[in-house]
TIPARO-58180 format. One record per residue (C-alpha): x negated, y negated, z; residue number from 1. Coordinates in nm, 4 decimals, decimal comma, always signed. Example, Ala and Ser with C-alpha at 12.3 -4.5 7.8 and 13.67 -1.06 7.14 Angstrom:
BEGIN
+----------+----------+----------+-----+
:       px :       py :       pz : num :
+----------+----------+----------+-----+
:  -1,2300 :  +0,4500 :  +0,7800 :   1 :
:  -1,3670 :  +0,1060 :  +0,7140 :   2 :
+----------+----------+----------+-----+
END
This chain:
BEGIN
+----------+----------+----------+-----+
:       px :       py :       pz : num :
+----------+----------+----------+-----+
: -10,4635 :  -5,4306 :  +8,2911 :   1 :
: -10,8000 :  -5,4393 :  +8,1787 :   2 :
: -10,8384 :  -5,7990 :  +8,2022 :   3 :
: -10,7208 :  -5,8275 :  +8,5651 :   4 :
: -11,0038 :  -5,5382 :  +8,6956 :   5 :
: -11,2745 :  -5,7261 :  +8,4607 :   6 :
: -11,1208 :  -6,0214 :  +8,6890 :   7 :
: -11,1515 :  -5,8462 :  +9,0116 :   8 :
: -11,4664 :  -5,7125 :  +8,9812 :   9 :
: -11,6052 :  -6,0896 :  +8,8475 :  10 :
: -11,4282 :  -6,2322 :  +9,1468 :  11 :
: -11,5835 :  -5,9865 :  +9,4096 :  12 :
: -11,9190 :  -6,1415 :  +9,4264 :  13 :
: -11,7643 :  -6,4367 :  +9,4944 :  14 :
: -11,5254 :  -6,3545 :  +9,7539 :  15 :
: -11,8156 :  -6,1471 :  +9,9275 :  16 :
: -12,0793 :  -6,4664 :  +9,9064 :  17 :
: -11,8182 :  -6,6935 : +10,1024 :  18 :
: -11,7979 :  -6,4157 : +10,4269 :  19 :
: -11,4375 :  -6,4387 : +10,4198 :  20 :
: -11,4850 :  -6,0987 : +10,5956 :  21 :
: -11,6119 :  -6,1952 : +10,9188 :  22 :
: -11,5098 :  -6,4640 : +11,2157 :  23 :
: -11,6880 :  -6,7519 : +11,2641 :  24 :
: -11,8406 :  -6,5650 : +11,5520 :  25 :
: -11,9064 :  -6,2462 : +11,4444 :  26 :
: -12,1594 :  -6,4862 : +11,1752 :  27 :
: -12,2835 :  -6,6624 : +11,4636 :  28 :
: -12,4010 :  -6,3240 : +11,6165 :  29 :
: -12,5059 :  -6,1697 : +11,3375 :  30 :
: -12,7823 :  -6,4198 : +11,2880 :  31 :
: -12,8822 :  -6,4516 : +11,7104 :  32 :
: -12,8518 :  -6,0475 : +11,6938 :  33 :
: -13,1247 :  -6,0791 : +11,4401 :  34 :
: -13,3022 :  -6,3459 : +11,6096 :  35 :
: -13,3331 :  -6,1201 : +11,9706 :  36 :
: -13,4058 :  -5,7954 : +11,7685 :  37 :
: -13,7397 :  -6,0118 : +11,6798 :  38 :
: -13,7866 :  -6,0996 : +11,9834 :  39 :
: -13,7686 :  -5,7878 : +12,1091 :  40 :
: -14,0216 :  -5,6337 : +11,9044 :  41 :
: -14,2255 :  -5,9627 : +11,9152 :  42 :
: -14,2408 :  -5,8540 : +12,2944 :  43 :
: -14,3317 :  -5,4452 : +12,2134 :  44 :
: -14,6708 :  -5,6159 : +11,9878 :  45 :
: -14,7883 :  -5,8152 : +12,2816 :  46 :
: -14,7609 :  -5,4984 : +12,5099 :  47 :
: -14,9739 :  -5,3290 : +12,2406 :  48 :
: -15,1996 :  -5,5891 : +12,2740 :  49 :
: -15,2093 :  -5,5780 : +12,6713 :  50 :
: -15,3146 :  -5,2211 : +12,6028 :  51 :
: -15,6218 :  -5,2941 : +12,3846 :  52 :
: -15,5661 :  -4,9972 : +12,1568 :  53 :
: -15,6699 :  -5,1083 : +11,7971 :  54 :
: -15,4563 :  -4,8429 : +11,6577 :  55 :
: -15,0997 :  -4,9318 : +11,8663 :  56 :
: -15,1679 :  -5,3016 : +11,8247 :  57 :
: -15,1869 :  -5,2168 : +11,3965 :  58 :
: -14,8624 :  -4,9960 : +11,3992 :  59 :
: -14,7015 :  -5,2763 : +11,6433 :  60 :
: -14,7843 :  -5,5098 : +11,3790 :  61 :
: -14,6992 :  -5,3168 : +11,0796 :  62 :
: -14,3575 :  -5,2433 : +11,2609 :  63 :
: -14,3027 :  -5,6104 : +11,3658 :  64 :
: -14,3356 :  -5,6708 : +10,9988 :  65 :
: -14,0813 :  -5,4884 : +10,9071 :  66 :
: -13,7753 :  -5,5574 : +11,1936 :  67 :
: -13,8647 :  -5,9290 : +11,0916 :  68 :
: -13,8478 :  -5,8460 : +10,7334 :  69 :
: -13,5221 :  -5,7022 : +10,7261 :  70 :
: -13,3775 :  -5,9124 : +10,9433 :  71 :
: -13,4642 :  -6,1959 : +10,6439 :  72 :
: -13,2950 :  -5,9441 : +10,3960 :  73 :
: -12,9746 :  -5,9397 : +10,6124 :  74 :
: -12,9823 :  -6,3378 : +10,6298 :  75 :
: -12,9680 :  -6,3115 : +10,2329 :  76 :
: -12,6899 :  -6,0212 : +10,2381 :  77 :
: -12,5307 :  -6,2732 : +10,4995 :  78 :
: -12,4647 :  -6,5670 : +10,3137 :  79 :
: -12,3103 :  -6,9329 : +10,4230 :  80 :
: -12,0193 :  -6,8952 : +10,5687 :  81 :
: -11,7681 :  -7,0829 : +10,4045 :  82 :
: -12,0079 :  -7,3038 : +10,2655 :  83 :
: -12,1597 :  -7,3778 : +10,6124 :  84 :
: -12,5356 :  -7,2682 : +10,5807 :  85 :
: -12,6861 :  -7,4359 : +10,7884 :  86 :
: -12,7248 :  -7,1922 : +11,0813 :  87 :
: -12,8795 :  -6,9224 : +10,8840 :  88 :
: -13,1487 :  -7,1628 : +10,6740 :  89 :
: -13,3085 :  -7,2981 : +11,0192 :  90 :
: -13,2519 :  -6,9023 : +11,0863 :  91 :
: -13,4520 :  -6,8088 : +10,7818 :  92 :
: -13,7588 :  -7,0944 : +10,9058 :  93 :
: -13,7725 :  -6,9268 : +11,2618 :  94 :
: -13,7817 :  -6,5489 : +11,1296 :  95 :
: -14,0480 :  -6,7213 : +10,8169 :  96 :
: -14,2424 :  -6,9030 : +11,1524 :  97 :
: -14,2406 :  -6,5371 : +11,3276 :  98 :
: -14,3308 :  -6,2977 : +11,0008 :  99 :
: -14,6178 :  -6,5965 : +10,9282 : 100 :
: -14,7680 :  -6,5646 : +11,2893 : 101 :
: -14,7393 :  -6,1969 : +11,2714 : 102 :
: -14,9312 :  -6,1154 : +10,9578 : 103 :
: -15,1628 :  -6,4383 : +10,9187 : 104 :
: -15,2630 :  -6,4565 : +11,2520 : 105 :
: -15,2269 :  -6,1939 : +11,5159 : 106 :
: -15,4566 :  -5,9460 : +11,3927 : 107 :
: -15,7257 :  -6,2371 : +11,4381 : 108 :
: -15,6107 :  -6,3106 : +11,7730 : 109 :
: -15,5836 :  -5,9190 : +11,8764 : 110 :
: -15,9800 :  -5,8461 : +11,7441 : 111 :
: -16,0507 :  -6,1366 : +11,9588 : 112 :
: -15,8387 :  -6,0128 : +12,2745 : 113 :
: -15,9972 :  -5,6402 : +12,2013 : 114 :
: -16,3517 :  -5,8111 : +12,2386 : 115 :
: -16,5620 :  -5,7677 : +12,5283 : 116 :
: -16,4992 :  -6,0937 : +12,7046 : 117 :
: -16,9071 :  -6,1499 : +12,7419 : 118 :
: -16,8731 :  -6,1717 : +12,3263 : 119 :
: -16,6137 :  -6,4209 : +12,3192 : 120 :
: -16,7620 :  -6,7606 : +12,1822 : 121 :
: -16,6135 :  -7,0874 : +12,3149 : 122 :
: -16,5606 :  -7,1852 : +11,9187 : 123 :
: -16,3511 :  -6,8584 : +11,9224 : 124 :
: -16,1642 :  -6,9737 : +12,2348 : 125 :
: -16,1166 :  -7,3170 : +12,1067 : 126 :
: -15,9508 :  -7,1831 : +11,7644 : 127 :
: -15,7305 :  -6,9196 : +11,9347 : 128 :
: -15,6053 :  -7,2228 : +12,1431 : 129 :
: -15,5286 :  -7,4373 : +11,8924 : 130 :
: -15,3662 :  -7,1959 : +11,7077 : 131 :
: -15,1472 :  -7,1282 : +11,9554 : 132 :
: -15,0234 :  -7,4465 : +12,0702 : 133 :
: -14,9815 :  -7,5059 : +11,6473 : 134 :
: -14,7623 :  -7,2425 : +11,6441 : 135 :
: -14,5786 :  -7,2752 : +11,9861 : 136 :
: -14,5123 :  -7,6440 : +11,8637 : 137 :
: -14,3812 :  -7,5462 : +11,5502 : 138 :
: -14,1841 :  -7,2666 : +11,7253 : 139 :
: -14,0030 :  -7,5186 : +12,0093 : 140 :
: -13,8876 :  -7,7230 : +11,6969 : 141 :
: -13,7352 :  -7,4757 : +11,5158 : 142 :
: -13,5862 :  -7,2893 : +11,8657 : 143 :
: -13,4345 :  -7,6508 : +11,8876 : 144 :
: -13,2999 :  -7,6871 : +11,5503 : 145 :
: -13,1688 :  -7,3397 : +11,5912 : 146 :
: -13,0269 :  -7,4191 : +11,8878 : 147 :
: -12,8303 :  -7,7534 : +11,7473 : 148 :
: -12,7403 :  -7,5708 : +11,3958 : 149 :
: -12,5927 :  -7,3319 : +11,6194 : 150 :
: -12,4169 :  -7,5998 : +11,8508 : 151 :
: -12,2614 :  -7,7753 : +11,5203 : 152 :
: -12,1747 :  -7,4332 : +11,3575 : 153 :
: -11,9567 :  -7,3642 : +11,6684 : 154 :
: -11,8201 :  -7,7319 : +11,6933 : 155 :
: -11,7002 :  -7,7185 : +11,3254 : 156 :
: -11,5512 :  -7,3535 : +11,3843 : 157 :
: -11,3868 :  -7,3794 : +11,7565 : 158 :
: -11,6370 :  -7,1666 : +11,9136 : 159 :
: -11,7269 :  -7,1708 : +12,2766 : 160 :
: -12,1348 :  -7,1251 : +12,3132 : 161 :
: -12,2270 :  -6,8676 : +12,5933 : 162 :
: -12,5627 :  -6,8882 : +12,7495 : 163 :
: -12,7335 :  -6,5540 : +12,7495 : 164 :
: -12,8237 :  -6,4830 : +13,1104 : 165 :
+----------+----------+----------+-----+
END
């Protein structure tokens, strides 16, 4: 009897890692859940910003920070699904894209926003630009790659895509 709980509770892990517990779609909208809830508080910092209040713009960062970081922590609770992990590791680049643009680069942008615009260099300008078209490039290549891993995932798992309206 012992031997078959040791078994059991060896197996668990296992049994847990391959999602065996959830539908095909339920994993697909676990990860776009995640994915929006970013979005959505992606959207609440640039409000901040619009409002030029130093203090709101740092708590809408330190709180974009964290929806982004847990939603990486529930991609790694997630798992593949069924060995199919494709979806979630473009997933895990998009969410890695947003968390890097976050904390590497919008405070820099929001000092320069919160600037008197008679203060603003054009060598200030010219970076903030180029910053964000790096970053908007890199972010419609991974919103496509998410976009096909998502595709395939429902192709291989008889799922019909709905477009969000």
């Amino acid at each position: 009897m012992k031997r078959l709980i040791l078994l059991i509770v060896l197996l668990l892990p296992v049994l847990f890692s391959c999602n065996i517990r959830i539908t095909p779609a339920a994993y697909n909208d676990t990860i776009v859940s995640l994915q929006i809830e970013i979005q959505a508080q992606l959207t609440t910092l640039e409000h901040a910003l619009d409002a030029k209040d130093k203090d709101r713009v740092n708590g809408a960062i330190e709180q974009t920070t964290a929806v982004i970081d847990s939603a990486i922590a529930r991609l790694d609770e997630l798992g593949p699904y069924k060995g199919d992990d494709t979806m979630r590791q473009v997933a895990y680049k998009l969410f890695n894209l947003y968390r890097h643009y976050v904390v590497e680069y919008f405070r820099e942008i929001a000092t320069l926003k919160m600037k008197d615009p008679s203060n603003i260099t054009d060598e200030e300008i010219s970076a903030v630009k180029a910053l964000d078209t790096k970053l908007h490039t890199e972010q419609t290549k991974l919103d496509y790659a998410f976009e096909q891993a998502q595709h395939d995932f429902a192709l291989k798992h008889n799922l019909i895509i709905e477009e969000a309206h």
